[in-house]
C-alpha positions in Angstrom: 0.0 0.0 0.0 0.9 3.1 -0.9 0.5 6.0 1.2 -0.8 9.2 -0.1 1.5 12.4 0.4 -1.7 14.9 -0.6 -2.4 17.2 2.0 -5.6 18.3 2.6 -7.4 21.7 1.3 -8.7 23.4 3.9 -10.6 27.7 3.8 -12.3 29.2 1.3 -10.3 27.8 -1.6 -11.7 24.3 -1.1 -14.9 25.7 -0.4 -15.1 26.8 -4.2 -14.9 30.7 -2.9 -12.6 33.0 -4.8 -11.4 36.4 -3.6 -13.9 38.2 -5.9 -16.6 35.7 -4.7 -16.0 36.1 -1.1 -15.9 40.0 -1.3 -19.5 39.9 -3.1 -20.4 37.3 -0.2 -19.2 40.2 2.2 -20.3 43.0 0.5 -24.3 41.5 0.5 -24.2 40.9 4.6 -22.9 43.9 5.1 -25.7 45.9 2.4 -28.5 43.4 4.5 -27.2 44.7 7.8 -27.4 48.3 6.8 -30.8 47.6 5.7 -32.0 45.8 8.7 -30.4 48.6 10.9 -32.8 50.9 9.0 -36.1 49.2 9.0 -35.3 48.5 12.8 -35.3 52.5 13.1 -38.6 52.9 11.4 -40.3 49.9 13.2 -38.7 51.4 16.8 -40.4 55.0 15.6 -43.9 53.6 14.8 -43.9 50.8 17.8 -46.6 53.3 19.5 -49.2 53.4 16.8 -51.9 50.9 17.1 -54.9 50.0 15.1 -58.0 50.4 16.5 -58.0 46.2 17.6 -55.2 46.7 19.7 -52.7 45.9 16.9 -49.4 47.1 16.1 -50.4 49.3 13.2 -46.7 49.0 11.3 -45.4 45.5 10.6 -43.2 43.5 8.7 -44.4 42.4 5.2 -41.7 39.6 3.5 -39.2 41.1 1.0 -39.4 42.9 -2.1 -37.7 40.4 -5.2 -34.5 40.0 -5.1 -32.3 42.3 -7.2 -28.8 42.5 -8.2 -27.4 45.6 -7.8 -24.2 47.1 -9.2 -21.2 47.6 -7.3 -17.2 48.6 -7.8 -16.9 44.7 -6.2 -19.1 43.4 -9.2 -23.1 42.4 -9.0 -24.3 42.1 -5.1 -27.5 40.7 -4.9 -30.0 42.7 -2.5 -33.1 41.7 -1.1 -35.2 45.0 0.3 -37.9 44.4 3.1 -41.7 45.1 3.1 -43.4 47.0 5.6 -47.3 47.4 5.8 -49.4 49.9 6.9 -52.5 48.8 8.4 -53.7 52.1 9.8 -53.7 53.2 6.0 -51.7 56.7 6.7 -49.5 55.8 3.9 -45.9 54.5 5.9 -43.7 53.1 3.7 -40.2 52.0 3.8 -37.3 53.3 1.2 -34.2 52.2 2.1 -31.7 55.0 1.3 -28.9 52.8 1.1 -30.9 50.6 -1.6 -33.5 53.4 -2.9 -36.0 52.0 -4.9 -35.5 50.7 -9.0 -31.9 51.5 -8.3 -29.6 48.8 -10.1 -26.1 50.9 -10.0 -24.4 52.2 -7.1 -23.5 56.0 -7.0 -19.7 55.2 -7.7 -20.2 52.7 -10.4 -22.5 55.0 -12.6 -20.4 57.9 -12.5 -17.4 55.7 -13.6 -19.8 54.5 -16.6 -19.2 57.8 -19.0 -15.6 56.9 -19.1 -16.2 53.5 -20.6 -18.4 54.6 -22.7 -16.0 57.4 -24.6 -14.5 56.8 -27.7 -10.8 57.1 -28.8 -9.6 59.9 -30.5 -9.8 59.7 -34.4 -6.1 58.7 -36.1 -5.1 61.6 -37.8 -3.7 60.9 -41.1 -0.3 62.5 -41.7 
């Protein structure tokens, strides 16, 4: 018998993560925390308003669809949480961080013009 002289892979490269993976992996906790932190602010402000059942009048409502957003670290995907209104005086949440139909971040679409320019007609001598 032989024996076998591999040693075994162990972190993120024998999980199948790459750098660029693992900063999108990092980059979309840290865009769900923000966005947590801020519906946690908004829920905290409208904790007091009840219907008239007794009810908290703001709640929790699932999540918008998920959608990718783009980033200098490449395409995070984002998913944005519902609230509801039941008292019907029109509360809604907007995340700033993640505003909605947004699909570019700030950085990222002010870089875009660059790309987009042409090189400079050859002159011919």
């Amino acid at each position: 018998m032989s024996k076998s002289t591999e040693k075994a892979v162990f972190g993120l490269s024998g999980a199948g993560l790459g750098l660029d993976e693992l900063i999108r992996h990092g980059a979309r906790q840290v865009i769900q925390q923000a966005i947590e932190a801020e519906l946690a602010e908004l829920m905290e402000r409208f904790a007091n308003v009840k219907t008239l059942h007794g009810q908290r009048a703001v709640v929790r409502n699932g999540y918008l669809p998920e959608r990718e957003v783009l980033t200098a670290a490449g395409p995070v995907p984002v998913k944005v949480p519902k609230v509801r209104d039941r008292s019907g005086s029109g509360v809604k949440f907007n995340s700033a961080i993640v505003p909605p139909y947004v699909r570019k971040s700030p950085r990222v679409s002010a870089a875009l013009p660059w790309l987009y320019l042409k090189r400079p007609a050859r002159r011919r001598p």
